[in-house]
N, C-alpha and C positions, 0 to 999 in steps of 0.2 A: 504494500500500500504506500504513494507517495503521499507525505504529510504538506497540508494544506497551507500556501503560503499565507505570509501574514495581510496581504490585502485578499485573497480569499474570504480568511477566516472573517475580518470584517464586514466582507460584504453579504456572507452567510449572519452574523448576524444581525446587520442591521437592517435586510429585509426576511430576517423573522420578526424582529423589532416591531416593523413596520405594517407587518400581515397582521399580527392580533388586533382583535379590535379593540379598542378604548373610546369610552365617553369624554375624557380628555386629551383632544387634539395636541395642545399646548406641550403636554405633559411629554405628548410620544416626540414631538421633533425635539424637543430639550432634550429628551432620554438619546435622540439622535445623532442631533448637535454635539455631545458629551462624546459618545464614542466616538464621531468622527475626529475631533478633538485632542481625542487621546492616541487616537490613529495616527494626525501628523504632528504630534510632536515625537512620535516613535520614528518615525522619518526621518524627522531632524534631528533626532539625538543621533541616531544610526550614521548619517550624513556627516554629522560634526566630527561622529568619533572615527569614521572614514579617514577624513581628511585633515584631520588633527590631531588624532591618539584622543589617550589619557589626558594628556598633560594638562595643569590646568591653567588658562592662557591671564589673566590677570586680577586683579587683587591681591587685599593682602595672604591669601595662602599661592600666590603665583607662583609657577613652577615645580608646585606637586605633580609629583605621575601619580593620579586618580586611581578608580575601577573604571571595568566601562557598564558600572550598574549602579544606583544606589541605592541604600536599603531603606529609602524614605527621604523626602524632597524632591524636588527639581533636579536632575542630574544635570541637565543642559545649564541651569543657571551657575550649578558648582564648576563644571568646566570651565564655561566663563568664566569664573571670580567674581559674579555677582549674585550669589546664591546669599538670601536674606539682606540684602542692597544695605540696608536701613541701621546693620550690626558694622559693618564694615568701619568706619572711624574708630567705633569703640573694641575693636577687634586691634585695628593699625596699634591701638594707642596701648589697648593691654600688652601685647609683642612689644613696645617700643620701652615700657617698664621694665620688664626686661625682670617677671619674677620667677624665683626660684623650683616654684610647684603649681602645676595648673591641677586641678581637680574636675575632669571631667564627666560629669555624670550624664546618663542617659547619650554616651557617644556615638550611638548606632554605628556606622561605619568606620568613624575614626577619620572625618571630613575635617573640625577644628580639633580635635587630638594629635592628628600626625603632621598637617598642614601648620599648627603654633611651633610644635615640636624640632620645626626645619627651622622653623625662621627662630629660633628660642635655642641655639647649641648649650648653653649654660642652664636650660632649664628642663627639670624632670616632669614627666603631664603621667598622673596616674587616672586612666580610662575606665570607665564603668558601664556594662549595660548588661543587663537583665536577658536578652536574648542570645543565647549560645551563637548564633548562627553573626551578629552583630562582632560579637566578641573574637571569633574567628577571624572574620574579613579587617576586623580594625588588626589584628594581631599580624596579616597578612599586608595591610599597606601600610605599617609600621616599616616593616622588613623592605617589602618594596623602596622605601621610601628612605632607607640605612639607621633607620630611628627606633632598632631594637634594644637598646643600650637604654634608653631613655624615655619609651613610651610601654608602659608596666599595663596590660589591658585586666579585667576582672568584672566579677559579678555585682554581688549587693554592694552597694552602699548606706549603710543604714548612716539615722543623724545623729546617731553616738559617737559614729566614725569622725566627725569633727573631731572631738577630745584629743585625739591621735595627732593635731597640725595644730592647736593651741599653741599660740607666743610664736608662729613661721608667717612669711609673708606667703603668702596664698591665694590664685587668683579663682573663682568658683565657678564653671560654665556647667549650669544646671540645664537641660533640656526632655524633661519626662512629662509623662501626662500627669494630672490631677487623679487621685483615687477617690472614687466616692465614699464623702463619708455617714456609714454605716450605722454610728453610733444615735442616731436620734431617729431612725427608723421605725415602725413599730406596725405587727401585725394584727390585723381582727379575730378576732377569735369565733 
Protein backbone atom coordinates (compact mmCIF):
# COMPACT_ATOMS: atom_id res chain seq x y z
CA UNK A 1 0.00 0.00 0.00
CA UNK A 2 1.43 3.47 -0.96
CA UNK A 3 0.87 5.95 2.02
CA UNK A 4 -1.14 8.87 1.23
CA UNK A 5 0.70 12.06 0.71
CA UNK A 6 0.22 14.90 2.94
CA UNK A 7 -1.84 17.13 0.44
CA UNK A 8 -3.97 13.83 -0.15
CA UNK A 9 -4.57 13.32 3.30
CA UNK A 10 -5.90 16.82 3.55
CA UNK A 11 -7.85 16.98 0.99
CA UNK A 12 -9.47 13.55 2.04
CA UNK A 13 -10.21 15.27 4.83
CA UNK A 14 -11.57 18.33 4.24
CA UNK A 15 -14.07 17.06 1.97
CA UNK A 16 -15.30 14.80 4.44
CA UNK A 17 -15.33 17.83 6.52
CA UNK A 18 -17.38 19.29 4.01
CA UNK A 19 -19.90 16.26 3.10
CA UNK A 20 -21.43 16.07 6.76
CA UNK A 21 -24.19 18.08 7.07
CA UNK A 22 -24.25 20.94 9.67
CA UNK A 23 -26.80 23.50 10.69
CA UNK A 24 -23.81 25.76 11.02
CA UNK A 25 -22.45 26.94 7.89
CA UNK A 26 -20.11 29.39 9.77
CA UNK A 27 -18.89 26.69 11.99
CA UNK A 28 -17.92 24.11 8.92
CA UNK A 29 -15.75 26.74 6.73
CA UNK A 30 -13.89 27.88 10.10
CA UNK A 31 -13.43 24.14 10.85
CA UNK A 32 -12.04 24.45 7.06
CA UNK A 33 -10.20 27.45 7.05
CA UNK A 34 -8.20 25.95 10.36
CA UNK A 35 -7.08 22.85 8.42
CA UNK A 36 -6.32 24.45 5.43
CA UNK A 37 -4.24 26.70 7.72
CA UNK A 38 -2.56 24.29 9.30
CA UNK A 39 -1.85 22.66 5.96
CA UNK A 40 0.27 25.76 4.67
CA UNK A 41 2.03 26.56 7.39
CA UNK A 42 3.29 22.70 7.19
CA UNK A 43 4.45 23.91 3.74
CA UNK A 44 6.22 26.58 4.82
CA UNK A 45 7.91 25.08 7.68
CA UNK A 46 8.90 22.10 5.23
CA UNK A 47 10.17 24.94 2.61
CA UNK A 48 12.12 26.92 5.29
CA UNK A 49 13.66 23.81 6.72
CA UNK A 50 14.58 22.87 3.00
CA UNK A 51 16.31 25.70 2.30
CA UNK A 52 17.77 26.74 5.58
CA UNK A 53 18.22 23.78 7.92
CA UNK A 54 17.86 23.86 11.56
CA UNK A 55 19.61 26.78 12.14
CA UNK A 56 18.02 29.29 13.76
CA UNK A 57 18.44 32.56 11.47
CA UNK A 58 18.03 35.48 14.14
CA UNK A 59 17.43 36.79 17.51
CA UNK A 60 18.76 36.48 20.58
CA UNK A 61 19.01 32.51 20.59
CA UNK A 62 20.64 33.08 16.60
CA UNK A 63 22.66 30.47 15.42
CA UNK A 64 21.33 27.53 17.37
CA UNK A 65 21.16 24.22 15.20
CA UNK A 66 17.28 23.62 16.12
CA UNK A 67 15.15 20.39 15.58
CA UNK A 68 13.26 20.34 12.45
CA UNK A 69 10.19 19.76 14.81
CA UNK A 70 8.90 21.40 17.97
CA UNK A 71 7.40 19.95 20.73
CA UNK A 72 4.88 22.95 21.10
CA UNK A 73 4.80 26.43 19.55
CA UNK A 74 5.45 27.92 16.32
CA UNK A 75 8.47 26.15 14.91
CA UNK A 76 8.63 28.51 11.87
CA UNK A 77 8.75 31.51 14.27
CA UNK A 78 11.68 29.70 16.44
CA UNK A 79 13.79 29.37 13.38
CA UNK A 80 13.22 32.63 12.63
CA UNK A 81 14.36 34.02 16.03
CA UNK A 82 11.05 35.48 16.52
CA UNK A 83 9.23 32.95 18.22
CA UNK A 84 7.26 34.86 21.27
CA UNK A 85 8.57 38.45 19.52
CA UNK A 86 7.21 40.40 22.68
CA UNK A 87 10.07 38.14 25.39
CA UNK A 88 12.87 38.82 23.11
CA UNK A 89 14.52 42.30 24.88
CA UNK A 90 13.86 40.76 28.11
CA UNK A 91 15.56 37.57 26.90
CA UNK A 92 18.63 39.89 25.20
CA UNK A 93 18.91 41.54 28.56
CA UNK A 94 18.63 38.28 30.91
CA UNK A 95 21.82 36.63 28.43
CA UNK A 96 23.47 40.20 28.76
CA UNK A 97 23.51 39.77 32.93
CA UNK A 98 25.25 37.39 32.38
CA UNK A 99 23.89 34.81 35.53
CA UNK A 100 25.32 32.20 36.83
CA UNK A 101 22.17 29.43 36.93
CA UNK A 102 19.08 29.79 34.70
CA UNK A 103 16.29 27.48 36.03
CA UNK A 104 14.28 26.32 33.40
CA UNK A 105 11.18 24.82 34.08
CA UNK A 106 8.57 23.59 31.83
CA UNK A 107 11.55 23.54 28.92
CA UNK A 108 9.62 21.39 26.55
CA UNK A 109 12.27 21.12 23.84
CA UNK A 110 15.16 22.98 25.21
CA UNK A 111 14.34 26.09 22.75
CA UNK A 112 15.49 28.85 25.79
CA UNK A 113 17.52 26.02 27.71
CA UNK A 114 20.17 25.38 25.01
CA UNK A 115 19.78 28.49 22.96
CA UNK A 116 20.67 30.87 26.70
CA UNK A 117 23.16 28.15 27.22
CA UNK A 118 25.28 29.02 23.92
CA UNK A 119 25.19 32.48 24.30
CA UNK A 120 25.74 32.01 28.56
CA UNK A 121 29.53 29.98 28.29
CA UNK A 122 29.80 30.85 32.13
CA UNK A 123 26.42 29.98 32.93
CA UNK A 124 24.85 26.47 34.05
CA UNK A 125 20.78 26.35 32.88
CA UNK A 126 19.35 23.29 34.99
CA UNK A 127 16.12 22.10 32.42
CA UNK A 128 12.87 20.63 33.68
CA UNK A 129 9.92 19.10 32.07
CA UNK A 130 7.41 16.67 33.13
CA UNK A 131 7.37 14.98 29.70
CA UNK A 132 9.99 12.11 29.16
CA UNK A 133 9.76 12.56 25.51
CA UNK A 134 10.44 16.70 26.02
CA UNK A 135 13.29 15.71 28.32
CA UNK A 136 14.82 13.43 25.63
CA UNK A 137 14.97 15.82 22.63
CA UNK A 138 16.01 18.91 25.08
CA UNK A 139 18.97 16.34 26.26
CA UNK A 140 19.58 15.64 22.44
CA UNK A 141 19.81 19.42 21.36
CA UNK A 142 21.82 20.12 24.24
CA UNK A 143 24.46 17.69 22.70
CA UNK A 144 23.74 18.98 19.38
CA UNK A 145 24.24 22.11 20.31
CA UNK A 146 28.16 21.12 22.60
CA UNK A 147 26.07 22.25 25.69
CA UNK A 148 26.25 18.99 27.47
CA UNK A 149 28.63 20.09 30.16
CA UNK A 150 26.38 22.73 31.11
CA UNK A 151 22.78 22.01 30.37
CA UNK A 152 21.69 19.37 33.28
CA UNK A 153 17.94 18.35 31.72
CA UNK A 154 15.37 16.50 34.56
CA UNK A 155 11.95 15.86 35.63
CA UNK A 156 9.89 17.49 38.73
CA UNK A 157 10.53 20.55 39.99
CA UNK A 158 8.79 20.96 42.81
CA UNK A 159 8.62 24.74 44.86
CA UNK A 160 10.74 23.34 47.73
CA UNK A 161 13.35 22.99 45.06
CA UNK A 162 13.95 26.66 45.53
CA UNK A 163 15.53 26.09 49.10
CA UNK A 164 18.20 24.25 47.14
CA UNK A 165 19.53 28.11 45.17
CA UNK A 166 18.77 30.34 48.23
CA UNK A 167 21.47 33.31 48.67
CA UNK A 168 22.65 32.32 44.29
CA UNK A 169 21.88 34.63 41.65
CA UNK A 170 19.37 32.81 39.66
CA UNK A 171 17.53 33.75 36.75
CA UNK A 172 13.67 31.63 36.72
CA UNK A 173 12.12 30.94 33.20
CA UNK A 174 8.94 29.33 34.38
CA UNK A 175 6.75 28.06 31.33
CA UNK A 176 3.82 25.30 32.45
CA UNK A 177 0.36 25.20 32.44
CA UNK A 178 -1.83 26.25 35.60
CA UNK A 179 -3.31 23.15 37.59
CA UNK A 180 -6.70 23.35 38.48
CA UNK A 181 -7.32 23.85 41.79
CA UNK A 182 -9.15 21.08 43.25
CA UNK A 183 -9.34 22.18 46.67
CA UNK A 184 -12.77 24.05 46.86
CA UNK A 185 -14.59 21.71 44.66
CA UNK A 186 -17.31 19.96 46.11
CA UNK A 187 -19.78 17.17 45.04
CA UNK A 188 -23.67 16.48 45.52
CA UNK A 189 -24.45 13.81 47.05
Amino acid sequence: MIPMTLHAQIRQQLLGNLAQSQTDEAAQLNNALRLLSKWRSVLIQNTLLQHQGTMVLDGPLKGMDFMPQSAEGCHISKLLGCYEQPLLPYIEQAISTNYPLILNIGCAEGYYAVGMARRMPNTRVLAFDLNPNAQKVCAELAAKNGGTDRVTVGALFKPEDFANYAGERVLVLCDIPRMPDTRHHQTAD
